[in-house]
C-alpha positions in Angstrom: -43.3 -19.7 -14.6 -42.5 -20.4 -10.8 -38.8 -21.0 -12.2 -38.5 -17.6 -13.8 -40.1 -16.1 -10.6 -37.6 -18.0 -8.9 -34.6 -16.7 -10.5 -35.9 -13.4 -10.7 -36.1 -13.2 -6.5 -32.6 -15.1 -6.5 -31.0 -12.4 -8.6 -32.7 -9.4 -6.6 -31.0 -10.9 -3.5 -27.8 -12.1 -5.7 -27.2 -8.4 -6.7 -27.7 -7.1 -2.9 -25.4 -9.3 -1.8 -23.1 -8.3 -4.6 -22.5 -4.8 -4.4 -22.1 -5.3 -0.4 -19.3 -8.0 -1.7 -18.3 -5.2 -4.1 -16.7 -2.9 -1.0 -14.7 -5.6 -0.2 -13.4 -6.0 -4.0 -13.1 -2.5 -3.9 -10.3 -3.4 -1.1 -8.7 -6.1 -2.8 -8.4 -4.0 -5.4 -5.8 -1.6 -4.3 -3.3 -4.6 -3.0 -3.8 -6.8 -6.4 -3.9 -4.0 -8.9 -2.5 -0.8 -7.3 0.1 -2.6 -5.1 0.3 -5.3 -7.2 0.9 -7.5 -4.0 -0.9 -11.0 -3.6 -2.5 -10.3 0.0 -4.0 -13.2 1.4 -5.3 -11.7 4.7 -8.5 -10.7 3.7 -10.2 -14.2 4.1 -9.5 -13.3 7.8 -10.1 -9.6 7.9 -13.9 -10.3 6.2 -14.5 -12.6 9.0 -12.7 -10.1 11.2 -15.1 -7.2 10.2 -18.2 -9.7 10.4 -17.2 -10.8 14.1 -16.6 -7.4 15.5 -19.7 -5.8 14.3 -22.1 -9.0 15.1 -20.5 -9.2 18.6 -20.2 -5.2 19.6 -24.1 -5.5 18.2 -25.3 -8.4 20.7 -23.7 -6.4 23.5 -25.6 -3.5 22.9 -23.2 -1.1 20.8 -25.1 0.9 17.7 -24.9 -0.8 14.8 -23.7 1.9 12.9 -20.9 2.9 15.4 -19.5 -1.0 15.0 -18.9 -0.5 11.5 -16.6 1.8 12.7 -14.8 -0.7 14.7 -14.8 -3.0 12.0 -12.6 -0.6 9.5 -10.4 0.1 12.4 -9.6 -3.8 13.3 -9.3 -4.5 9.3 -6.9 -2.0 9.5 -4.7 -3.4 11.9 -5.0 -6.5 10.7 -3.4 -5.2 7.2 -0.7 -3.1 9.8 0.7 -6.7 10.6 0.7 -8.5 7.6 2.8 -5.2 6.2 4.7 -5.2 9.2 5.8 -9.1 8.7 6.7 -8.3 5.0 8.1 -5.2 5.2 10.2 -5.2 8.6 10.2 -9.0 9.1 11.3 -9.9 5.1 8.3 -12.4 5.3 7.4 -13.0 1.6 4.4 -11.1 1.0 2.3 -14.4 0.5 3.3 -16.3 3.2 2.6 -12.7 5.0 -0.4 -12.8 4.3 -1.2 -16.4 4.7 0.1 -16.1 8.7 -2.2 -13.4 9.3 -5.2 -15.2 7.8 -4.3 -18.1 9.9 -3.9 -16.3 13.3 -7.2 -14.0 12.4 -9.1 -17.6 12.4 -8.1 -17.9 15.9 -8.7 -14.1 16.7 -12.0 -14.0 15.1 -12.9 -17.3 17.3 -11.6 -15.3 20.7 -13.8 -12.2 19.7 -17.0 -14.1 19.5 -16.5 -16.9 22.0 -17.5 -19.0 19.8 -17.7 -20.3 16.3 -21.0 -17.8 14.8 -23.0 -15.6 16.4 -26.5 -14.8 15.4 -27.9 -11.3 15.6 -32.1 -12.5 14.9 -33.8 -10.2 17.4 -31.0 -7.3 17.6 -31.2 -4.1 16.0 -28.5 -4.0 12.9 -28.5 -1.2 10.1 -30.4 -3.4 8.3 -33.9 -4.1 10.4 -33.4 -0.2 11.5 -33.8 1.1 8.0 -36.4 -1.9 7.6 -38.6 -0.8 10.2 -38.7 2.9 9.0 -39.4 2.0 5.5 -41.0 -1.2 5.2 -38.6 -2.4 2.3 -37.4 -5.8 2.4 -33.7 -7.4 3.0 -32.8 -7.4 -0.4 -33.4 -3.9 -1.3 -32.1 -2.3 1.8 -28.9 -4.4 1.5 -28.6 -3.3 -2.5 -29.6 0.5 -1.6 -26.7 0.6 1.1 -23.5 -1.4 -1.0 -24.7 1.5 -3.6 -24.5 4.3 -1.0 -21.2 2.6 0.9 -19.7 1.6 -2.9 -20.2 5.2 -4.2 -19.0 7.0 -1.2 -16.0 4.9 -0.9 -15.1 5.4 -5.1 -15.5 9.1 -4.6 -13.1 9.0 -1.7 -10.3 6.5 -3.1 -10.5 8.4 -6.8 -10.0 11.3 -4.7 -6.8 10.1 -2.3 -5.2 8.0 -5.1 -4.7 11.6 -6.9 -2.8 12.9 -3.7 1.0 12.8 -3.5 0.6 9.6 -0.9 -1.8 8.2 -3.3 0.6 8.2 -6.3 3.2 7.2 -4.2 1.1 4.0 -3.1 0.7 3.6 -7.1 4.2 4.0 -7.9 5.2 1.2 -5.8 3.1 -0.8 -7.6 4.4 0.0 -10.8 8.2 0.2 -10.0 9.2 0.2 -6.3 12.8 0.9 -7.7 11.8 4.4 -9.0 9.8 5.3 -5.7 13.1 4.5 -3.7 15.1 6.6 -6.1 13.0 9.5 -5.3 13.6 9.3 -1.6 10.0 7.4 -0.7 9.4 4.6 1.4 8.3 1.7 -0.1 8.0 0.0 3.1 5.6 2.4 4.6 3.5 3.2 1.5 2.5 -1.3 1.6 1.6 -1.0 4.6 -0.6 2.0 4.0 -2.3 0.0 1.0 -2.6 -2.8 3.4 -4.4 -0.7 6.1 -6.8 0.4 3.4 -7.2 -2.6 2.3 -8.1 -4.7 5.0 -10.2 -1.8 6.6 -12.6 -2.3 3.6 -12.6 -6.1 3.5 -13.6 -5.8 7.0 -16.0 -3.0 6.2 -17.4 -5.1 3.7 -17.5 -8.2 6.4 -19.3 -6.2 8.5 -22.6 -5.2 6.6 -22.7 -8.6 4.9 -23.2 -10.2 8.5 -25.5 -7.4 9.4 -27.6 -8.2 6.6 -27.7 -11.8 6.3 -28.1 -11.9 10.7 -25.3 -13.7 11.4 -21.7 -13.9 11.5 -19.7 -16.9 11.1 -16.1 -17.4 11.5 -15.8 -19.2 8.3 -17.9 -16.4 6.2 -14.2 -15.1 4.9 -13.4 -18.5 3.4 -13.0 -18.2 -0.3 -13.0 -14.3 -0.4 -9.6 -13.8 -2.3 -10.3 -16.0 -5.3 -14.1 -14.3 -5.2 -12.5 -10.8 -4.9 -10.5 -11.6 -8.0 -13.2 -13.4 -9.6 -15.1 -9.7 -9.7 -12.1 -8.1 -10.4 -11.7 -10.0 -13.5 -15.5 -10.0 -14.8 -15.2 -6.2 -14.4 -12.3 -5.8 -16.5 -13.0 -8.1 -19.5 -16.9 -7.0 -19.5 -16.0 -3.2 -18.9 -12.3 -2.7 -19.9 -10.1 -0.6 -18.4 -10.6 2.5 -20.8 -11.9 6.4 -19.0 -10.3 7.0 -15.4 -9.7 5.4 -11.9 -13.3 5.9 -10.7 -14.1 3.9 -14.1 -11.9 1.2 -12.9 -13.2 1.3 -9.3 -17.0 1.4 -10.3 -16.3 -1.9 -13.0 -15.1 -3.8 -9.8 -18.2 -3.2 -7.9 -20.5 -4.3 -11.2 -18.1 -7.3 -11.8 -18.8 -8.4 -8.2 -22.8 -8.0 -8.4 -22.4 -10.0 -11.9 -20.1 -12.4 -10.3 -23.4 -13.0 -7.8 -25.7 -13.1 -10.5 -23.6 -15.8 -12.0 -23.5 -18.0 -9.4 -27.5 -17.6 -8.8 -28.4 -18.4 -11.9 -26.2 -21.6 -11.8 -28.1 -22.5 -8.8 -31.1 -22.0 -9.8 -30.6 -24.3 -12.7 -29.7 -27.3 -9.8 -25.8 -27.1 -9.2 -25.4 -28.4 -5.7 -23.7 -26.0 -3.1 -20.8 -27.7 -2.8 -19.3 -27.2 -6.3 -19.4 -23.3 -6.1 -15.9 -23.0 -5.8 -14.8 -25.9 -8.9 -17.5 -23.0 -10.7 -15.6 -19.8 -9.5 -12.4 -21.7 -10.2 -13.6 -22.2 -13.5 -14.8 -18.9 -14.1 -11.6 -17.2 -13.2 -9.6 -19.1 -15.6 -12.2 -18.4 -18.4 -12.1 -14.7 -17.9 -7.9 -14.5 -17.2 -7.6 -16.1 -20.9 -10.0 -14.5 -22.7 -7.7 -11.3 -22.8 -5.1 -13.8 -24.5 -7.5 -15.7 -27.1 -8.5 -12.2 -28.2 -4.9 -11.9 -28.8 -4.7 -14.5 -30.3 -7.5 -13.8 -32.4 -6.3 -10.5 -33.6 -3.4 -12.1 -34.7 -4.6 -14.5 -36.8 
Protein backbone atom coordinates (compact mmCIF):
# COMPACT_ATOMS: atom_id res chain seq x y z
CA UNK A 1 0.00 0.00 0.00
CA UNK A 2 2.78 2.78 0.99
CA UNK A 3 4.34 1.73 -2.56
CA UNK A 4 1.25 2.52 -4.52
CA UNK A 5 0.82 5.72 -2.38
CA UNK A 6 4.20 6.31 -3.33
CA UNK A 7 4.04 6.25 -6.92
CA UNK A 8 0.82 7.86 -6.94
CA UNK A 9 2.54 11.31 -5.22
CA UNK A 10 5.64 10.62 -7.62
CA UNK A 11 3.48 10.79 -10.70
CA UNK A 12 1.35 13.89 -9.43
CA UNK A 13 4.78 15.67 -9.25
CA UNK A 14 6.15 13.64 -12.43
CA UNK A 15 3.26 15.08 -14.50
CA UNK A 16 3.84 18.83 -13.03
CA UNK A 17 7.11 18.70 -13.96
CA UNK A 18 6.14 17.43 -17.28
CA UNK A 19 4.01 19.70 -18.87
CA UNK A 20 6.45 22.64 -17.50
CA UNK A 21 9.16 20.41 -19.59
CA UNK A 22 6.41 20.24 -22.26
CA UNK A 23 7.03 24.28 -23.21
CA UNK A 24 10.32 23.64 -23.75
CA UNK A 25 9.43 20.54 -26.18
CA UNK A 26 7.10 22.70 -27.56
CA UNK A 27 10.45 24.76 -28.57
CA UNK A 28 12.38 21.99 -29.78
CA UNK A 29 9.79 21.22 -31.76
CA UNK A 30 9.74 23.88 -34.32
CA UNK A 31 13.83 23.48 -34.99
CA UNK A 32 13.56 19.38 -35.16
CA UNK A 33 10.30 19.09 -36.96
CA UNK A 34 9.43 22.43 -38.56
CA UNK A 35 13.00 23.41 -39.40
CA UNK A 36 14.15 20.15 -39.52
CA UNK A 37 17.50 21.56 -38.03
CA UNK A 38 19.43 19.49 -35.27
CA UNK A 39 19.85 22.54 -32.72
CA UNK A 40 21.87 21.81 -29.84
CA UNK A 41 21.74 25.15 -27.98
CA UNK A 42 18.92 24.50 -25.99
CA UNK A 43 20.86 22.54 -23.13
CA UNK A 44 22.23 26.09 -22.68
CA UNK A 45 19.36 28.30 -23.31
CA UNK A 46 17.20 25.98 -20.46
CA UNK A 47 19.95 26.83 -18.11
CA UNK A 48 19.93 30.31 -19.63
CA UNK A 49 16.11 30.85 -18.86
CA UNK A 50 16.60 29.21 -15.32
CA UNK A 51 19.58 31.54 -14.38
CA UNK A 52 18.06 34.79 -15.45
CA UNK A 53 14.83 34.36 -13.82
CA UNK A 54 16.41 32.73 -10.35
CA UNK A 55 19.01 35.66 -10.33
CA UNK A 56 16.63 38.89 -11.51
CA UNK A 57 14.25 37.05 -8.59
CA UNK A 58 16.99 37.13 -5.62
CA UNK A 59 17.61 40.83 -6.57
CA UNK A 60 14.34 41.78 -6.12
CA UNK A 61 12.70 41.80 -9.75
CA UNK A 62 8.79 40.30 -10.03
CA UNK A 63 8.81 37.03 -10.75
CA UNK A 64 6.50 37.32 -13.35
CA UNK A 65 8.37 40.23 -15.11
CA UNK A 66 11.71 37.78 -15.20
CA UNK A 67 10.01 35.40 -17.28
CA UNK A 68 9.92 37.98 -19.58
CA UNK A 69 13.61 38.33 -19.56
CA UNK A 70 14.01 34.82 -19.80
CA UNK A 71 12.22 34.56 -23.42
CA UNK A 72 14.10 37.59 -24.49
CA UNK A 73 17.86 36.09 -23.54
CA UNK A 74 16.59 32.47 -25.06
CA UNK A 75 15.98 34.49 -27.95
CA UNK A 76 19.28 35.81 -28.46
CA UNK A 77 20.82 33.02 -27.65
CA UNK A 78 18.97 31.24 -30.83
CA UNK A 79 20.00 34.87 -32.80
CA UNK A 80 23.72 33.53 -32.54
CA UNK A 81 23.56 30.09 -33.09
CA UNK A 82 21.52 31.19 -36.51
CA UNK A 83 23.87 33.91 -37.05
CA UNK A 84 27.11 31.32 -36.88
CA UNK A 85 25.18 28.94 -39.36
CA UNK A 86 23.64 31.16 -41.53
CA UNK A 87 26.24 34.08 -41.97
CA UNK A 88 29.34 32.29 -40.53
CA UNK A 89 28.65 28.67 -42.75
CA UNK A 90 29.14 26.98 -39.22
CA UNK A 91 27.37 23.59 -39.76
CA UNK A 92 24.22 23.83 -37.99
CA UNK A 93 25.40 21.17 -35.25
CA UNK A 94 28.59 22.40 -34.51
CA UNK A 95 26.47 25.80 -34.37
CA UNK A 96 24.73 24.81 -32.03
CA UNK A 97 27.19 22.86 -29.99
CA UNK A 98 29.42 26.35 -29.65
CA UNK A 99 26.63 28.23 -28.33
CA UNK A 100 25.73 25.51 -25.74
CA UNK A 101 29.29 25.66 -24.74
CA UNK A 102 29.75 29.43 -24.40
CA UNK A 103 26.10 29.65 -22.59
CA UNK A 104 27.77 27.26 -19.78
CA UNK A 105 30.12 30.03 -19.24
CA UNK A 106 27.37 32.78 -19.64
CA UNK A 107 24.95 31.20 -17.41
CA UNK A 108 27.96 30.85 -14.75
CA UNK A 109 28.77 34.86 -15.21
CA UNK A 110 24.90 35.65 -14.73
CA UNK A 111 24.65 33.92 -11.37
CA UNK A 112 28.20 34.32 -9.98
CA UNK A 113 28.24 31.22 -9.23
CA UNK A 114 27.42 27.62 -10.06
CA UNK A 115 23.28 27.50 -8.57
CA UNK A 116 21.42 29.82 -6.88
CA UNK A 117 18.64 29.05 -4.53
CA UNK A 118 15.49 31.05 -4.42
CA UNK A 119 14.01 29.21 -0.70
CA UNK A 120 12.67 32.41 0.99
CA UNK A 121 11.96 34.63 -2.31
CA UNK A 122 8.72 35.19 -3.75
CA UNK A 123 8.54 33.15 -7.33
CA UNK A 124 5.18 32.60 -9.30
CA UNK A 125 5.00 29.54 -7.61
CA UNK A 126 4.86 30.41 -3.53
CA UNK A 127 2.70 33.66 -4.86
CA UNK A 128 -0.12 31.57 -6.30
CA UNK A 129 0.66 29.17 -3.25
CA UNK A 130 0.01 31.61 -0.69
CA UNK A 131 -3.35 32.76 -2.28
CA UNK A 132 -4.62 29.38 -2.66
CA UNK A 133 -3.21 27.06 -0.36
CA UNK A 134 -2.55 24.32 -3.21
CA UNK A 135 0.64 22.51 -3.13
CA UNK A 136 3.86 22.55 -5.54
CA UNK A 137 2.72 19.98 -7.57
CA UNK A 138 -0.57 21.22 -8.58
CA UNK A 139 0.32 24.87 -9.07
CA UNK A 140 3.29 23.82 -11.21
CA UNK A 141 0.77 21.35 -13.40
CA UNK A 142 -2.08 24.17 -13.42
CA UNK A 143 0.50 26.76 -14.86
CA UNK A 144 2.52 24.32 -17.81
CA UNK A 145 -1.42 23.78 -18.74
CA UNK A 146 -2.17 27.53 -18.84
CA UNK A 147 1.61 28.49 -20.44
CA UNK A 148 1.33 25.05 -22.82
CA UNK A 149 -2.14 26.07 -24.08
CA UNK A 150 -1.58 29.71 -24.49
CA UNK A 151 1.64 29.08 -26.36
CA UNK A 152 -0.25 26.12 -28.87
CA UNK A 153 -2.99 28.69 -29.60
CA UNK A 154 -0.41 31.24 -30.48
CA UNK A 155 2.22 29.03 -32.54
CA UNK A 156 -1.05 27.20 -34.46
CA UNK A 157 -1.96 30.64 -35.08
CA UNK A 158 1.62 32.25 -36.46
CA UNK A 159 2.60 28.95 -38.24
CA UNK A 160 -0.64 29.78 -40.57
CA UNK A 161 0.82 33.27 -41.36
CA UNK A 162 2.88 33.93 -44.58
CA UNK A 163 6.20 34.05 -42.21
CA UNK A 164 4.96 30.96 -40.56
CA UNK A 165 4.73 28.94 -43.86
CA UNK A 166 7.72 30.34 -44.91
CA UNK A 167 9.61 29.02 -41.68
CA UNK A 168 7.80 25.58 -42.71
CA UNK A 169 8.87 25.62 -46.19
CA UNK A 170 12.39 25.83 -45.34
CA UNK A 171 11.99 22.92 -43.48
CA UNK A 172 10.53 21.03 -46.10
CA UNK A 173 12.61 22.19 -49.15
CA UNK A 174 14.82 25.35 -48.61
CA UNK A 175 15.37 25.14 -52.47
CA UNK A 176 11.69 26.01 -53.27
CA UNK A 177 11.64 28.84 -50.54
CA UNK A 178 14.76 30.46 -52.35
CA UNK A 179 13.10 30.03 -55.67
CA UNK A 180 10.32 32.14 -54.55
CA UNK A 181 12.48 35.05 -53.59
CA UNK A 182 12.53 34.17 -49.55
CA UNK A 183 15.26 34.13 -47.25
CA UNK A 184 16.20 31.04 -45.94
CA UNK A 185 18.81 32.56 -43.92
CA UNK A 186 16.50 34.82 -42.01
CA UNK A 187 13.50 32.53 -41.70
CA UNK A 188 16.32 29.82 -39.33
CA UNK A 189 17.10 32.29 -37.48
CA UNK A 190 13.57 33.31 -36.75
CA UNK A 191 12.76 29.54 -35.78
CA UNK A 192 15.85 29.68 -33.76
CA UNK A 193 14.64 32.91 -31.77
CA UNK A 194 11.42 31.01 -31.11
CA UNK A 195 12.89 28.38 -30.21
CA UNK A 196 15.27 29.11 -27.71
CA UNK A 197 12.87 31.84 -26.31
CA UNK A 198 10.73 28.85 -25.11
CA UNK A 199 13.41 26.52 -24.02
CA UNK A 200 14.39 29.31 -21.91
CA UNK A 201 10.76 30.05 -21.00
CA UNK A 202 10.42 26.64 -20.07
CA UNK A 203 13.95 26.89 -17.96
CA UNK A 204 12.59 29.53 -16.23
CA UNK A 205 9.37 28.21 -14.39
CA UNK A 206 11.04 24.81 -13.90
CA UNK A 207 13.63 26.66 -11.53
CA UNK A 208 10.87 28.77 -10.16
CA UNK A 209 9.11 25.82 -9.14
CA UNK A 210 11.60 23.44 -7.99
CA UNK A 211 13.50 26.79 -5.90
CA UNK A 212 16.58 26.66 -7.49
CA UNK A 213 18.52 27.11 -10.52
CA UNK A 214 21.48 25.27 -11.40
CA UNK A 215 23.78 25.77 -14.20
CA UNK A 216 23.80 22.14 -15.07
CA UNK A 217 19.73 21.91 -14.98
CA UNK A 218 19.99 22.12 -19.11
CA UNK A 219 22.16 18.99 -19.27
CA UNK A 220 20.43 16.29 -21.17
CA UNK A 221 17.48 18.49 -22.44
CA UNK A 222 17.86 17.75 -26.28
CA UNK A 223 17.75 13.96 -26.17
CA UNK A 224 14.62 14.55 -23.35
CA UNK A 225 13.04 17.03 -25.75
CA UNK A 226 13.16 14.40 -28.44
CA UNK A 227 12.41 11.76 -26.12
CA UNK A 228 8.74 13.55 -25.76
CA UNK A 229 8.61 14.33 -29.11
CA UNK A 230 8.80 10.85 -30.04
CA UNK A 231 6.31 9.27 -27.23
CA UNK A 232 3.90 11.89 -28.54
CA UNK A 233 4.02 10.83 -32.06
CA UNK A 234 3.96 7.05 -31.82
CA UNK A 235 1.30 7.15 -28.82
CA UNK A 236 -0.84 9.96 -30.61
CA UNK A 237 0.07 9.96 -34.35
CA UNK A 238 0.37 12.67 -36.32
CA UNK A 239 -3.29 12.61 -37.88
CA UNK A 240 -5.94 16.06 -37.35
CA UNK A 241 -3.98 19.54 -37.49
CA UNK A 242 -0.81 21.50 -36.14
CA UNK A 243 -2.43 22.21 -32.73
CA UNK A 244 -2.91 18.23 -32.75
CA UNK A 245 0.71 17.88 -33.26
CA UNK A 246 1.78 20.64 -30.81
CA UNK A 247 -0.69 19.41 -27.96
CA UNK A 248 0.83 15.38 -28.48
CA UNK A 249 4.29 16.99 -27.73
CA UNK A 250 3.20 18.40 -24.47
CA UNK A 251 1.41 14.87 -23.38
CA UNK A 252 4.49 12.90 -24.73
CA UNK A 253 6.65 15.05 -22.35
CA UNK A 254 4.27 14.57 -19.12
CA UNK A 255 4.33 10.72 -20.15
CA UNK A 256 7.94 10.85 -20.78
CA UNK A 257 7.96 12.00 -16.76
CA UNK A 258 5.63 9.51 -15.81
CA UNK A 259 7.98 6.96 -17.25
CA UNK A 260 10.92 7.78 -15.68
CA UNK A 261 8.88 7.98 -12.09
CA UNK A 262 7.59 4.92 -12.28
CA UNK A 263 11.08 3.33 -13.06
CA UNK A 264 12.26 5.02 -10.02
CA UNK A 265 9.93 4.08 -8.01
CA UNK A 266 10.52 0.50 -8.75
CA UNK A 267 14.55 1.11 -7.44
CA UNK A 268 16.54 2.28 -10.67
CA UNK A 269 19.40 4.30 -9.21
CA UNK A 270 19.65 8.04 -10.49
CA UNK A 271 22.43 7.67 -12.23
CA UNK A 272 21.13 5.38 -15.11
CA UNK A 273 18.32 7.83 -16.24
CA UNK A 274 19.94 8.64 -19.19
CA UNK A 275 21.18 4.71 -20.44
CA UNK A 276 16.92 4.57 -19.73
CA UNK A 277 16.00 7.62 -21.92
CA UNK A 278 18.64 6.41 -24.40
CA UNK A 279 16.85 3.34 -24.43
CA UNK A 280 13.58 4.67 -24.64
CA UNK A 281 14.31 6.78 -27.67
CA UNK A 282 15.53 4.03 -29.67
CA UNK A 283 12.42 1.89 -28.78
CA UNK A 284 10.01 4.43 -29.86
CA UNK A 285 12.29 5.66 -33.31
CA UNK A 286 11.86 1.87 -34.39
CA UNK A 287 8.58 1.03 -33.56
CA UNK A 288 7.38 3.20 -36.63
CA UNK A 289 9.70 0.70 -38.68
CA UNK A 290 8.72 -2.86 -37.05
CA UNK A 291 5.08 -1.78 -37.73
CA UNK A 292 6.37 -1.57 -41.16
CA UNK A 293 7.64 -4.30 -41.07
CA UNK A 294 4.81 -5.87 -39.70
CA UNK A 295 2.38 -4.77 -42.31
CA UNK A 296 4.47 -6.19 -44.70
CA UNK A 297 4.69 -9.48 -43.64
Amino acid sequence: MDNLSGIIMALQGAVSQGVLWGIMTLGLYITYKVLDYADLTVDGSFALGGAVSAILIVKGMNPYLTLIFSIVAGMMAGVVTGFLNTKLKIPAILAGILSMIALYSINIRIMGKPNVALLGEATVVTQIMNLTGLSNSVISLLLGILFAAVITGIMYWYFGTEIGCAIRATGNNEYMVRALGASTDQMKILGLLISNGLVALSGALVAQSQGYADVGMGTGTLVIGLASIIIGEVIFGKRFNFAYKLLSVVLGSAIYRMIIAIVLQMGLKSSDLKLLTAVIVAMALSIPVVKKKIAVR
